[in-house]
PDB file with SEQRES, HELIX, SHEET and CRYST1 records, atoms N, CA, C and O in Angstrom:
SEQRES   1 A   36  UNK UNK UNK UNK UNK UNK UNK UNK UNK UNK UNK UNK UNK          
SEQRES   2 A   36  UNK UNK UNK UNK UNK UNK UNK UNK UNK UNK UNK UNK UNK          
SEQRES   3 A   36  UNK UNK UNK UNK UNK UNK UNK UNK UNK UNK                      
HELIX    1 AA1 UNK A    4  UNK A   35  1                                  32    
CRYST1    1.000    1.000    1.000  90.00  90.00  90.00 P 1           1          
ATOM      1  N   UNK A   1       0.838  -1.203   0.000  1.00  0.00           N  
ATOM      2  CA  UNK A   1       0.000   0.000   0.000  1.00  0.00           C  
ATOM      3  C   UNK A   1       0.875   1.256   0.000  1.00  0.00           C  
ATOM      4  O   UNK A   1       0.612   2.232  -0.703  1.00  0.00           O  
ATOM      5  N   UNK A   2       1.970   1.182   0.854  1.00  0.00           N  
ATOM      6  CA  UNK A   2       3.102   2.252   0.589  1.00  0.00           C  
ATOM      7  C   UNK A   2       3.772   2.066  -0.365  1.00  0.00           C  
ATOM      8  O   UNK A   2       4.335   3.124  -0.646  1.00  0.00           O  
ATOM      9  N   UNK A   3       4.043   1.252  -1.068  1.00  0.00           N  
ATOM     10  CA  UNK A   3       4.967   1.555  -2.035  1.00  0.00           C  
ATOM     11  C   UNK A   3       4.057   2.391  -2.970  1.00  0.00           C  
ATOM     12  O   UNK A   3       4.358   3.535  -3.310  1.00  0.00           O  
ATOM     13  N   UNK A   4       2.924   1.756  -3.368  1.00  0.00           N  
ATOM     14  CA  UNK A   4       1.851   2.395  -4.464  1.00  0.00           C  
ATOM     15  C   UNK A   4       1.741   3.433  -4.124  1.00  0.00           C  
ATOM     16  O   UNK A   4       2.401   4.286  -4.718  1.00  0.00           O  
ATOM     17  N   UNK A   5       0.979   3.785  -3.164  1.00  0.00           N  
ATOM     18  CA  UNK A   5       1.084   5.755  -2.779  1.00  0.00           C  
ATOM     19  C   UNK A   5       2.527   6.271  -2.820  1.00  0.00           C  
ATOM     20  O   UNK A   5       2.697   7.490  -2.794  1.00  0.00           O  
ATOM     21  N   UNK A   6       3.133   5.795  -2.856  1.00  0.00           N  
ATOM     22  CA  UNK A   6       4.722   6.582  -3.425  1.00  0.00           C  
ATOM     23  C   UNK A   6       4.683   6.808  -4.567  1.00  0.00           C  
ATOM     24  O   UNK A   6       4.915   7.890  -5.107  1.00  0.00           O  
ATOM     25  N   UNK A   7       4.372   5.773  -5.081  1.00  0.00           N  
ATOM     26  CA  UNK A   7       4.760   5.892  -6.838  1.00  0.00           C  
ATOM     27  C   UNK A   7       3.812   6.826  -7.356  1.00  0.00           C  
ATOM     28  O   UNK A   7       4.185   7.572  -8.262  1.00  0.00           O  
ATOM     29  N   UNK A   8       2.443   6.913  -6.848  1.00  0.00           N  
ATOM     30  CA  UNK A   8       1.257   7.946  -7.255  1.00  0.00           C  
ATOM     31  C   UNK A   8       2.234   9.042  -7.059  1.00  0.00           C  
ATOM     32  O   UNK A   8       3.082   9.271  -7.921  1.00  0.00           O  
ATOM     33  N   UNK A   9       2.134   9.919  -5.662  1.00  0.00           N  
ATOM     34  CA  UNK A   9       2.983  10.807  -5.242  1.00  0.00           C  
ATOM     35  C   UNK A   9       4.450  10.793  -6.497  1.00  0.00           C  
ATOM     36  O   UNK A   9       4.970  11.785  -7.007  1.00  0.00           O  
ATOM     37  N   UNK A  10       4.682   9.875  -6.636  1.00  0.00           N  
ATOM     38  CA  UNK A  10       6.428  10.179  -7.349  1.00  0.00           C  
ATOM     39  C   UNK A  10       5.860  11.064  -8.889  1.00  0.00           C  
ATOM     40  O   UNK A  10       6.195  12.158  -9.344  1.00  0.00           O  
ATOM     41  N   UNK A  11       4.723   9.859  -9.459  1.00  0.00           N  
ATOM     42  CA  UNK A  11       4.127  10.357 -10.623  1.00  0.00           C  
ATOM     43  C   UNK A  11       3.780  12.008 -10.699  1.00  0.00           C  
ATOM     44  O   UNK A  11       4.195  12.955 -11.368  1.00  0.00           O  
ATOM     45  N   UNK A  12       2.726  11.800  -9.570  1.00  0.00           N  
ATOM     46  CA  UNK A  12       1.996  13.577  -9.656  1.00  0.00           C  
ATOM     47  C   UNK A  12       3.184  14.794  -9.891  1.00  0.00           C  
ATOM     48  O   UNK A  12       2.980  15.767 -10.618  1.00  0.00           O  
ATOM     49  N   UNK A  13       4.479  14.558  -9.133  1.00  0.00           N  
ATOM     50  CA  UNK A  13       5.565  15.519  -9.164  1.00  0.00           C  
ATOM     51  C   UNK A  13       6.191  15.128 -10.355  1.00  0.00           C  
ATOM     52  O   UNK A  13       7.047  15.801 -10.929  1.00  0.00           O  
ATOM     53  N   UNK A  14       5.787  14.095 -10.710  1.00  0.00           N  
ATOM     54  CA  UNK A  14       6.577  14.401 -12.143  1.00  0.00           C  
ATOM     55  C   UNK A  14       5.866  14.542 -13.658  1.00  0.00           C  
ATOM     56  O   UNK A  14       6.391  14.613 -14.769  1.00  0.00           O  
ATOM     57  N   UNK A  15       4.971  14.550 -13.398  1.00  0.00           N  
ATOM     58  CA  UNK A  15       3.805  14.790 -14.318  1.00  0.00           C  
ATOM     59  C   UNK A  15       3.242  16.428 -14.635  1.00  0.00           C  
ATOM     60  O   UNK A  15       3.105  17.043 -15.693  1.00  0.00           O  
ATOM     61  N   UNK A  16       2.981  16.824 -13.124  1.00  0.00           N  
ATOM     62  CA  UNK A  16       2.644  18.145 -13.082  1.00  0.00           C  
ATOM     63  C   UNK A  16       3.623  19.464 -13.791  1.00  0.00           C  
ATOM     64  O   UNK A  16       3.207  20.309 -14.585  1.00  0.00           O  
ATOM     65  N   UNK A  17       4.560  19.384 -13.423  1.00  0.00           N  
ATOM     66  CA  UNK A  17       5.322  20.536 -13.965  1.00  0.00           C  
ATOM     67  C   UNK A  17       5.342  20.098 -15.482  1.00  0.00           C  
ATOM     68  O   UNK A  17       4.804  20.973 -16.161  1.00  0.00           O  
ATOM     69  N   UNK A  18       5.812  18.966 -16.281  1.00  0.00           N  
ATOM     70  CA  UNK A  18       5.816  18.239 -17.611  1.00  0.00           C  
ATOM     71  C   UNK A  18       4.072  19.151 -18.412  1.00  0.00           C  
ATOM     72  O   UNK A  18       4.002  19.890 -19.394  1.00  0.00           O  
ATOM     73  N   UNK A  19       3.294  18.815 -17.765  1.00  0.00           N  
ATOM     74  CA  UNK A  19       2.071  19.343 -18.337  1.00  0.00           C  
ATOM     75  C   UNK A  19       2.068  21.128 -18.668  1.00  0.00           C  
ATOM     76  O   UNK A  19       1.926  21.444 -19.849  1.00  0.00           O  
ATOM     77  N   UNK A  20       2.235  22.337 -17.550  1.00  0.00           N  
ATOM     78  CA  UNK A  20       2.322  23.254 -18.397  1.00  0.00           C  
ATOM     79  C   UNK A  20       3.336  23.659 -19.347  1.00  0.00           C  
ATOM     80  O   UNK A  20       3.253  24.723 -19.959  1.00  0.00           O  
ATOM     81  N   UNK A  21       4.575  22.601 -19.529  1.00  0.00           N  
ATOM     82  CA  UNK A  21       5.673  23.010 -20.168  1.00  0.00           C  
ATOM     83  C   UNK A  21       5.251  22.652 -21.640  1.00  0.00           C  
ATOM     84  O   UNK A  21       5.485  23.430 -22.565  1.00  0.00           O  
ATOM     85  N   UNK A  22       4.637  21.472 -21.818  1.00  0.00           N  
ATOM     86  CA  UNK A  22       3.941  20.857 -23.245  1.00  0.00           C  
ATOM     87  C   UNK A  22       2.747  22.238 -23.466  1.00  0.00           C  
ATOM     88  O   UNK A  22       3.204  23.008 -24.310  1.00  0.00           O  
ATOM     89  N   UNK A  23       1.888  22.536 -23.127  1.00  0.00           N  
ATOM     90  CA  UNK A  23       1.233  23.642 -23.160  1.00  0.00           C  
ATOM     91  C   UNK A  23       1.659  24.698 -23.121  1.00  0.00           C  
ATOM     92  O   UNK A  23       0.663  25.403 -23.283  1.00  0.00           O  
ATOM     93  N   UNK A  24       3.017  25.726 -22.944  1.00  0.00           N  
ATOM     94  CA  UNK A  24       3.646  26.548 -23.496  1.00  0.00           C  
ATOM     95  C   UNK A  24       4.177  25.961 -24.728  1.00  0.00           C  
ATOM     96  O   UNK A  24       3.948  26.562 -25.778  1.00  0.00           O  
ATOM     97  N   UNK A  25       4.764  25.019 -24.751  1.00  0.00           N  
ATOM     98  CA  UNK A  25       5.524  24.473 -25.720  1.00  0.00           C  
ATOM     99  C   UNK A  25       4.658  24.969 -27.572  1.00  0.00           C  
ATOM    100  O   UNK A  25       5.007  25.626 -28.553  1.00  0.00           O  
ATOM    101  N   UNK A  26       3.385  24.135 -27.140  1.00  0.00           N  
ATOM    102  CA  UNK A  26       2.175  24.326 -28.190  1.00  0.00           C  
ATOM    103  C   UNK A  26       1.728  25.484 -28.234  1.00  0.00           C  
ATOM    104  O   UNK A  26       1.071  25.581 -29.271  1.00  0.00           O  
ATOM    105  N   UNK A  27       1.724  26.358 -27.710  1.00  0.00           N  
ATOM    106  CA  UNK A  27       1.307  27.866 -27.700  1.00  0.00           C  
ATOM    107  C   UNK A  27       2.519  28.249 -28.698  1.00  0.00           C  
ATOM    108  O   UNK A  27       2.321  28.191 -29.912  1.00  0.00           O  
ATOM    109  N   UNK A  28       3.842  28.660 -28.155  1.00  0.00           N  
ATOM    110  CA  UNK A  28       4.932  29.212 -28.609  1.00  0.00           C  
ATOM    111  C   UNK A  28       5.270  28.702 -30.576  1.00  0.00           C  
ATOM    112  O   UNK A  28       5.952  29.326 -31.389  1.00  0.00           O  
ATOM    113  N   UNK A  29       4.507  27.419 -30.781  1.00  0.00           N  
ATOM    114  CA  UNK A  29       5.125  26.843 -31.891  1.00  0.00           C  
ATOM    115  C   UNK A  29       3.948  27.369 -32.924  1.00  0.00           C  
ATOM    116  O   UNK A  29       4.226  27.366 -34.123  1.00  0.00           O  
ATOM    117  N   UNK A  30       2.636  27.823 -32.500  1.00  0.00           N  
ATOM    118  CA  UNK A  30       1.445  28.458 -32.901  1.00  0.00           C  
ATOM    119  C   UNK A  30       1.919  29.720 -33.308  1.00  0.00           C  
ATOM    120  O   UNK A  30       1.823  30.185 -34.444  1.00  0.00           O  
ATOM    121  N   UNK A  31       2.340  30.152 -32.507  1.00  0.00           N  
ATOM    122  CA  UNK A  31       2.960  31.753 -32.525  1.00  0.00           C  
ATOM    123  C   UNK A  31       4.000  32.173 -33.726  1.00  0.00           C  
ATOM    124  O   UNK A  31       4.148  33.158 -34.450  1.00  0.00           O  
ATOM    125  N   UNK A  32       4.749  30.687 -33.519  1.00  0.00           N  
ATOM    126  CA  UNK A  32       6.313  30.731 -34.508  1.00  0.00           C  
ATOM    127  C   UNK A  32       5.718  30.842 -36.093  1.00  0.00           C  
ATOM    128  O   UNK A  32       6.141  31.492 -37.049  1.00  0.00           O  
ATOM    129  N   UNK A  33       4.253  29.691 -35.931  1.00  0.00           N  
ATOM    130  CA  UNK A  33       3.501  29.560 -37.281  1.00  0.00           C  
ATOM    131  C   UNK A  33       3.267  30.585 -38.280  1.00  0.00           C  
ATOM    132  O   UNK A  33       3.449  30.711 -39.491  1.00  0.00           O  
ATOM    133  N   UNK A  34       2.676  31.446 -37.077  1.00  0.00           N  
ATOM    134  CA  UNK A  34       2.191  32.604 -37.447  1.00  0.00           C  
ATOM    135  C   UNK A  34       3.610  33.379 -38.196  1.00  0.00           C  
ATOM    136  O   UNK A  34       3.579  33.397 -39.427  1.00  0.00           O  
ATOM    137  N   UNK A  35       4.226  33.697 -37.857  1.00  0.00           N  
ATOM    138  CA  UNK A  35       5.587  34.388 -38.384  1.00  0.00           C  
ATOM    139  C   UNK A  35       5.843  33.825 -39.254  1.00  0.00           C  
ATOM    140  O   UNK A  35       6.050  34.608 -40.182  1.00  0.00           O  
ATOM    141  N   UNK A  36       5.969  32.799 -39.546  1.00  0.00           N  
ATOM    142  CA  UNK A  36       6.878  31.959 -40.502  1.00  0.00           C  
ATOM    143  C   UNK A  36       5.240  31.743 -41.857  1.00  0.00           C  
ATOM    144  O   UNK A  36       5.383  31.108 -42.902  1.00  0.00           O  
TER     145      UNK A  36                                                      
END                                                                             
């Protein structure tokens, strides 16, 4: 039962920050579109 709630916990911190970086990522390459 602890190991699994670790790994949730390990996931969420590594998931969370990953998610708005892909979502700037896709914004910024929209933007580049536009210019180019």
């Amino acid at each position: 039962m602890s190991t699994s709630l670790e790994m949730d916990f390990f996931h969420v911190i590594v998931v969370l920050p990953i998610l708005p970086i892909i979502y700037f990522l896709k914004r910024l390459y929209r933007i580049a579109e536009k210019f180019l």
